[in-house]
N, C-alpha and C positions, 0 to 999 in steps of 0.2 A: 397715168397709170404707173403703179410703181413698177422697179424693176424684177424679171425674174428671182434675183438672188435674195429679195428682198419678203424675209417670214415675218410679218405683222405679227406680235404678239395678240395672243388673246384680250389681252389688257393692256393698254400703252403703260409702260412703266418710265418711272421718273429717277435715273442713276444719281445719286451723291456720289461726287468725288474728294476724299480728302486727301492732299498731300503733307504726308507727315513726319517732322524732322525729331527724333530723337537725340538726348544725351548718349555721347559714346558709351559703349561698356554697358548699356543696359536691356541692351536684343532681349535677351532672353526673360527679363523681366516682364516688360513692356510687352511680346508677344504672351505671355499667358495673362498680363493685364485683359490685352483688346480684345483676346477670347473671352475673355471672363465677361467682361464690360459686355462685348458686341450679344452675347448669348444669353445673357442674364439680364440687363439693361432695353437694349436696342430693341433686341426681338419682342420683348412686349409690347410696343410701342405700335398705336394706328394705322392699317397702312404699310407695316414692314415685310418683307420679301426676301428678305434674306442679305448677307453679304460674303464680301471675298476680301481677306488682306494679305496683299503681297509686300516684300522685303524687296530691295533692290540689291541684285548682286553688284554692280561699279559702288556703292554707298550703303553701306550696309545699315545708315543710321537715318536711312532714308525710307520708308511705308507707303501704299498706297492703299487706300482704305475705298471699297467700294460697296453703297448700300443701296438697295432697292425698293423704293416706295411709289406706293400705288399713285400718289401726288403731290405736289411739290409741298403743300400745304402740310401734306402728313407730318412730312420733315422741317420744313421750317416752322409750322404752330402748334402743331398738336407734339413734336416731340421737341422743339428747342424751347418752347415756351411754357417747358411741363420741370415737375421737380427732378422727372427721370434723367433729363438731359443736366442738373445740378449733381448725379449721382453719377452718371458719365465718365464726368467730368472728373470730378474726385478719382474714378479710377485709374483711368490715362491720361492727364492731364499733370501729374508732375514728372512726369517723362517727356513731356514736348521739351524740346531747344528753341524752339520758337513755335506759334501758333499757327495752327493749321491752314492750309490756303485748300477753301470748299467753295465747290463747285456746283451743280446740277445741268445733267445733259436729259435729251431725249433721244429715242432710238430713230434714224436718219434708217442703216441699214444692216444688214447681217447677216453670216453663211448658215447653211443646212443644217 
């Protein structure tokens, strides 16, 4: 039995996590890029549920990119293996310092 603290989603959702290195000096680019991208791109995509990217305050050239798909498949077939993810790409992708290190978790447990 799970534990008390632990709210089942309605839907087990499948988190991406991208950790992402930018060129110094271009925060501010790069974040109305991954807006633009995440809102305009991402969200259309099979599957999607929305995301969150946060900056790091110790590294400012430092992103974590957090996306929520209904299945891991959504994310890795139906949107990396689609033109969307070639458009993506084009829009944050010449901002990386180096390429992204992604991830996929599942929900283990969570507060109220």
């Amino acid at each position: 039995m799970a534990p008390s603290s632990y709210n089942a989603p309605k839907q087990p959702m499948i988190l991406e996590i991208a950790d992402i290195r930018i060129h110094p000096g271009k925060n501010a680019d790069f974040e109305a890029a991954i807006e633009r991208g995440a809102g305009s791109v991402i969200a259309q995509a099979k599957g999607f549920h929305g995301y969150k990217v946060n900056r790091s305050m110790e590294t400012p050239e430092r992103y974590v990119l957090q996306i929520f798909w209904a299945t891991l498949e959504d994310h890795t077939v139906g949107f990396r293996q689609s033109p969307a993810f070639t458009e993506w790409r084009a829009i944050v992708g010449p901002f990386f310092a180096v390429p992204p290190h992604v991830e996929h978790f599942e929900l283990v447990a969570q507060s109220d």
